[in-house]
matplotlib code that plots the C-alpha trace (Angstrom):
import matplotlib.pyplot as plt

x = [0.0, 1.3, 1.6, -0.1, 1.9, 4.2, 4.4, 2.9, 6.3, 7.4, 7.8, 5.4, 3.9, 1.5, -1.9, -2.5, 1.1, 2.4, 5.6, 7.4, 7.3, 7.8, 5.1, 7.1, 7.9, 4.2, 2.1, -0.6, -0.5, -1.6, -1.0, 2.4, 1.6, -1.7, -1.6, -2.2, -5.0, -7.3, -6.8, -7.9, -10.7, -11.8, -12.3, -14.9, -16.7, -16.9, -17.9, -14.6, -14.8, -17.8, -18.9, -21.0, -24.4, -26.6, -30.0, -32.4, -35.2, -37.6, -38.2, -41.4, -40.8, -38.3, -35.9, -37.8, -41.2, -39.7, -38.8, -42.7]
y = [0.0, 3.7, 6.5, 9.4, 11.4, 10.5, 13.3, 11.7, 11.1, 13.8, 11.7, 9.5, 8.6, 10.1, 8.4, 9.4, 8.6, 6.7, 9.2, 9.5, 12.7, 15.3, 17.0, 19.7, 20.6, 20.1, 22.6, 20.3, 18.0, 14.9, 15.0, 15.4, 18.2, 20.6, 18.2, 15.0, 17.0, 18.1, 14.5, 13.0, 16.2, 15.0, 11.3, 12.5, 14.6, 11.7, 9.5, 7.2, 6.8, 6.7, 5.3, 2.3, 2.8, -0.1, -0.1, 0.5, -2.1, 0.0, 3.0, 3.5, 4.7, 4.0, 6.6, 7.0, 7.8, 10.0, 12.0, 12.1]
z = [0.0, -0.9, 2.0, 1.1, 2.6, 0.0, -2.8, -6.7, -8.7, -10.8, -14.3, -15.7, -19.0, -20.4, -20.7, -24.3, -26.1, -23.6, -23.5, -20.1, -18.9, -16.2, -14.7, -13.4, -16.8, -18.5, -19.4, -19.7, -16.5, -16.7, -20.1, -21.6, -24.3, -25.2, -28.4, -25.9, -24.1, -27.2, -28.4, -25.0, -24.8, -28.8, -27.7, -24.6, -27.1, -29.6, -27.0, -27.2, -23.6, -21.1, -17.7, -17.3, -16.7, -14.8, -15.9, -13.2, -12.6, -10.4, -13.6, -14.5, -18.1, -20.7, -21.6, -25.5, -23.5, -21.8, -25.3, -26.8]

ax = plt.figure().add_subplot(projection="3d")
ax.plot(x, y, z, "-o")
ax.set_aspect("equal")
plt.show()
């Protein structure tokens, strides 16, 4: 287990390109350049990533009744 006291290490790779860098240095933590950020940014917008969703029994109404 980690103490977190312990400060986060300053290099590490960058979650985009995989490209070890320092965040000390960045100018777009946790990324390791403003190119890695738009690129992580675009893939939110286009839905590349998402959270899982559990459907929920109990609802009454379906999400497309919900729209009419």
């Amino acid at each position: 287990m980690t103490d977190p006291a312990q400060p986060a290490p300053a290099e590490r790779n960058c979650p985009v390109c995989g490209r070890l860098f320092s965040l000390t240095t960045t100018e777009a933590p946790p990324f390791c350049s403003q190119r890695c950020k738009l690129i992580d940014l675009g893939r939110w917008l286009d839905e590349g990533y998402g959270l899982p969703a559990v459907p929920d029994p109990d609802a009454d109404e379906e999400p497309e009744d919900l729209l009419s």
